[in-house]
C-alpha positions in Angstrom: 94.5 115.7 79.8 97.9 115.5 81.7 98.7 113.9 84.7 98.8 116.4 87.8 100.8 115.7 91.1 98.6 117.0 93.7 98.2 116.6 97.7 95.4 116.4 100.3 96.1 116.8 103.8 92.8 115.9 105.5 92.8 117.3 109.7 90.2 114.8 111.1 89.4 114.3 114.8 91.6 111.6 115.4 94.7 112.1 112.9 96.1 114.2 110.3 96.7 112.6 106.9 98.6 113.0 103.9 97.7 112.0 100.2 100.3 113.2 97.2 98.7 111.6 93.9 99.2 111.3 90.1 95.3 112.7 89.2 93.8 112.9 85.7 90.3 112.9 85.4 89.4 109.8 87.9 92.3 108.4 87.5 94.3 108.4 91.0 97.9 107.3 91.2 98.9 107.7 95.0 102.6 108.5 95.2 103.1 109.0 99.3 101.2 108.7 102.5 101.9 109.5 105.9 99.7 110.1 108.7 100.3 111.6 112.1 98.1 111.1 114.8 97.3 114.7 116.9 94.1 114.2 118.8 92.5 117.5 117.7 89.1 116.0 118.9 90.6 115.1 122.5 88.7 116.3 125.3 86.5 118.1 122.7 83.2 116.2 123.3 82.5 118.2 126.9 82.9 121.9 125.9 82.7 121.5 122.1 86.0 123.5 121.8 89.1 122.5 120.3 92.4 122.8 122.8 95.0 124.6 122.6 97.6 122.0 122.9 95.9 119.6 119.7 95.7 123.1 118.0 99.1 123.2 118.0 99.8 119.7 117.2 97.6 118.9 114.0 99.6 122.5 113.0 102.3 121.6 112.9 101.6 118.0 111.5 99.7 120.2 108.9 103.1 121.9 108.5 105.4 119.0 108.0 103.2 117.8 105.6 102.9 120.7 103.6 106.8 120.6 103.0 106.4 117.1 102.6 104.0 117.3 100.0 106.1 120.1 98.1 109.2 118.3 98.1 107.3 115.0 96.5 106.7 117.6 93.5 102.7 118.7 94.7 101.7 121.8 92.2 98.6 122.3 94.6 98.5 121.4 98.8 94.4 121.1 99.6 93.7 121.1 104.0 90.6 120.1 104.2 88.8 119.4 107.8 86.2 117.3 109.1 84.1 116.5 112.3 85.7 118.2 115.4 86.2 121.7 113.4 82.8 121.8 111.9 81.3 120.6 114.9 83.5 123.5 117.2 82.9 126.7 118.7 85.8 128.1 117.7 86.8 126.7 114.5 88.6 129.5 113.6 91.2 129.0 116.2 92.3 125.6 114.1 92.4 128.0 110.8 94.4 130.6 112.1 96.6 128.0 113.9 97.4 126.3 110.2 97.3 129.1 108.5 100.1 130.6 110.5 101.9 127.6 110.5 102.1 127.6 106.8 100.2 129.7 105.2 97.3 127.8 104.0 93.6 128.1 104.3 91.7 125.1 105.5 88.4 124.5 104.1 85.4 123.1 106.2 83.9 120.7 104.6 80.4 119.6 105.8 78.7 116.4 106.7 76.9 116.1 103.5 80.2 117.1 101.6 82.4 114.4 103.4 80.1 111.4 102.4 79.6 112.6 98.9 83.3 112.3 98.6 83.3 109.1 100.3 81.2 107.8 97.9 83.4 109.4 94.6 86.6 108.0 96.0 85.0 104.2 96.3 83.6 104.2 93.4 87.0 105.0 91.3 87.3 101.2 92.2 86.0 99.8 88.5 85.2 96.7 90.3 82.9 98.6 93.0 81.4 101.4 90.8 78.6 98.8 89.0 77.2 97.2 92.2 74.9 98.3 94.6 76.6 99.8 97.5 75.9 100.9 101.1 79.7 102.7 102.1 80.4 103.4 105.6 83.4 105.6 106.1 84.0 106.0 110.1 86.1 108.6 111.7 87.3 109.8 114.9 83.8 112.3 115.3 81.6 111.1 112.6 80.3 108.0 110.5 79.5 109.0 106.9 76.7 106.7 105.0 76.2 106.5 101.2 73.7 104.1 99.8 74.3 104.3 95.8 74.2 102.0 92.8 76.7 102.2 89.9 78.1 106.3 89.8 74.6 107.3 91.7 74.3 107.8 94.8 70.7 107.7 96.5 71.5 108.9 100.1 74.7 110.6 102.0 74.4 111.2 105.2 76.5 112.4 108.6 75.7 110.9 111.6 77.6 111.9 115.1 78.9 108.4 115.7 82.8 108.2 115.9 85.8 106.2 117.3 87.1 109.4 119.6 83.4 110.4 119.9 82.3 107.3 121.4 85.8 106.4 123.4 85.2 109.6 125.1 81.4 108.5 125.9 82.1 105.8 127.5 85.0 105.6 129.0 85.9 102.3 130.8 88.7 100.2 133.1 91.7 98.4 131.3 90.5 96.1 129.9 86.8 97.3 130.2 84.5 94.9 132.0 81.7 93.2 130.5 79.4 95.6 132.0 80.8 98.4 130.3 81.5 96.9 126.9 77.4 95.7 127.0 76.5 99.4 127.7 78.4 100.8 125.3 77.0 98.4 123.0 73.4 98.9 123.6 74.2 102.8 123.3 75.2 101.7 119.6 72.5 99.8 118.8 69.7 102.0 120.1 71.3 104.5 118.1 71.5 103.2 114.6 67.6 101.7 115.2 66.4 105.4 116.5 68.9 107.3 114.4 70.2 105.8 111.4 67.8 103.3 110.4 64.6 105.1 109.6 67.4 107.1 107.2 69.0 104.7 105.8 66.3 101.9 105.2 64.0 104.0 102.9 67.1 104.2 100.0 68.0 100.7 100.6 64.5 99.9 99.6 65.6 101.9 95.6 67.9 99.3 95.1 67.8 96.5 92.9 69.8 94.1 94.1 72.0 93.1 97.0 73.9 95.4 98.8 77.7 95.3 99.2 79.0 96.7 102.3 82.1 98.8 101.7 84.4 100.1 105.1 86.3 103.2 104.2 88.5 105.3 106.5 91.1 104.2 109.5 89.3 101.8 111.4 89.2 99.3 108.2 92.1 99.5 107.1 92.9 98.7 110.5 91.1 95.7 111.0 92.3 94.6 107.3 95.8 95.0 108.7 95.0 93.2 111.9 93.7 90.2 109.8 96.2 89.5 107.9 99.1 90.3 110.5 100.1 93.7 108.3 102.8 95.4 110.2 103.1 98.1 107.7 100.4 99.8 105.3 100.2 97.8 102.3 97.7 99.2 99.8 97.7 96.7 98.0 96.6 94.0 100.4 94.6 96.1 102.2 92.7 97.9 99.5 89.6 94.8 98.2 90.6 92.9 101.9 87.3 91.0 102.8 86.3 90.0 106.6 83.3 88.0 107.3 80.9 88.9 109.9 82.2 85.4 112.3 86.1 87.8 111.8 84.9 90.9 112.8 82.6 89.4 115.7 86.4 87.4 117.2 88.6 90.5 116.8 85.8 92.6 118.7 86.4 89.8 121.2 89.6 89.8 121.6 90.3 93.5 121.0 87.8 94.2 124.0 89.3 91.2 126.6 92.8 92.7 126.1 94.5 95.4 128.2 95.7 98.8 126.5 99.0 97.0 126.7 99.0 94.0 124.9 96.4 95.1 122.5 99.8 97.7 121.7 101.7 94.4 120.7 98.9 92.8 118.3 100.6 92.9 114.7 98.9 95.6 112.1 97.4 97.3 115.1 99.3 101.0 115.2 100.2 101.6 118.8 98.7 104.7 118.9 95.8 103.4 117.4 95.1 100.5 120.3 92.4 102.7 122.4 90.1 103.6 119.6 90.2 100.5 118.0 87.8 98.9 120.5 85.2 102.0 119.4 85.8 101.1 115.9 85.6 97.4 115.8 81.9 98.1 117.9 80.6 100.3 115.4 81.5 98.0 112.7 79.8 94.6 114.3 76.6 96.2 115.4 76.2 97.8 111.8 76.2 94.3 110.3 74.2 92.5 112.7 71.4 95.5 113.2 71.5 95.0 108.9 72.5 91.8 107.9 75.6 92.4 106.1 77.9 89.1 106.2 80.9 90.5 104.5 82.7 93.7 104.8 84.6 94.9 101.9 87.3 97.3 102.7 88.3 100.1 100.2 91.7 102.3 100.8 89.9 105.0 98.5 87.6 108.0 100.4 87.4 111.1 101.0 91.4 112.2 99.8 90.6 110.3 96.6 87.7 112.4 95.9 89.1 115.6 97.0 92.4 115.3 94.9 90.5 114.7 91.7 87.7 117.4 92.6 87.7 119.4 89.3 87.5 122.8 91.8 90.5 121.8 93.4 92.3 124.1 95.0 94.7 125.5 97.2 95.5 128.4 99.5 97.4 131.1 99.3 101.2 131.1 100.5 101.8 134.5 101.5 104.3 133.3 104.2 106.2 130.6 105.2 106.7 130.3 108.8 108.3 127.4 111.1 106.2 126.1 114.3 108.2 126.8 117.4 
């Protein structure tokens, strides 16, 4: 089996991203990464309809990707979106949009689709694919949960619990007061106890062993980043990063005492990223106190790891080329 230069370019609620990858068989060589952040979930949480003006951003990111993609040497260019478009009214309105822009289709994927990848791309870690894992992969509209042990995985599952989801929510002053970060915090818990618990605790109780927590997605990276003062993406710091409970629990506090501006200035924290950051963090510490994870693992492989080595990969047709005004 030869090696085949492929690219993802996964439309999620909060940004667009770009994967171009060496694949054969499980084997994933990542050769460029970009990522651009559009909003395409923005505003979407009151009316359930994607707007115009994100439509016409995460095109054209979709776009400038796509040419990116083909000038790294990509044979095949995958779209793939998640939360806000399966979640929309008018989901079609993001297709056409990117399929005008550059004349590929974008594929849907579901809830149960996006954690089953999840769980693929972690697992091409050799050092995570023999231990019992529970694999949290959090995005801008949804969480994805896999419980699994070795290459099987027990339980996937979608829940509507995201960073742009829950920044939307609960929206607060600058810096939020106490009062509104303890609401939004007892929001989170009652959730996982009423919603993701009496899922998630029956396929814990299959495995032998302890479980490893395992953060996939933006917001880990993120807080990897923050920990060790990463100005720029650095896979190979980031990717097997570990941050104890006690770490988590003092960036939450700081993250959340800061105003939108200086939290902008904190090292490894993206700019753009500096609003949503205080939804992540949450999510993250009330997951390992309502379950009594100490350690958080974080893995740089998900869902674009997965869906590049997907044996049905792939892509659109090109039956135009055409430029975004």
């Amino acid at each position: 089996m030869e090696m085949m230069r492929r690219a993802i370019i996964d439309v999620g609620t909060n940004s667009v991203k770009l994967l171009v990858a060496d694949v054969k068989g499980r084997d994933v060589v990542p050769i460029h990464e970009e990522s651009r952040q559009t909003r395409l979930g923005q505003g979407f949480y009151q009316t359930n309809r994607l707007q115009p003006e994100n439509l016409a951003h995460t095109a054209e990111a979709v776009w400038e990707f796509d040419q990116i993609a083909r000038d790294k040497g990509a044979l095949g260019v995958r779209v793939v979106a998640t939360s806000a478009a399966r979640d929309a009214l008018n989901p079609e309105d993001l297709t056409v949009c990117i399929e005008r822009a550059c004349g590929l289709k974008t594929e849907i994927i579901s809830g149960a689709k996006e954690a089953e990848w999840a769980f693929q791309g972690v697992t091409t870690d050799p050092e995570l694919a023999g231990h019992p894992l529970a694999i949290l992969d959090v995005g801008g509209g949804s969480t994805e949960w896999v419980v699994g042990q070795g290459r099987i995985k027990l339980f996937g599952h979608s829940f509507p619990l995201g960073t742009v989801r829950l920044f939307e929510k609960f929206p607060h002053q600058d810096p939020p007061t106490q009062a509104e970060f303890e609401t939004c915090r007892e929001w989170v818990r009652q959730f996982l106890r009423r919603e993701v618990r009496p899922l998630v605790d029956p396929a814990c109780q299959r495995i032998n062993g302890e479980l490893r927590l395992v953060g996939t997605g933006g917001t880990t990276s993120i807080l990897a980043r923050v920990d060790q003062g990463l100005d720029l993406f650095d896979r190979k710091r980031i990717d097997r990063a570990q941050l104890a409970f006690e770490r988590i629990q003092e960036h939450r506090q700081k993250l959340w005492s800061l105003p939108l501006a200086e939290r902008r200035l904190i090292p490894g924290l993206p700019k753009q990223r500096a609003d949503i950051i205080l939804s992540g963090v949450l999510i993250f510490e009330e997951v390992m106190a309502e379950f009594g994870f100490r350690t958080l693992r974080v893995s740089t492989r998900g869902l674009r790891f997965a869906a590049v080595m997907d044996p049905d990969f792939v892509h659109g047709p090109r039956d135009r080329e055409v430029v975004p005004s």
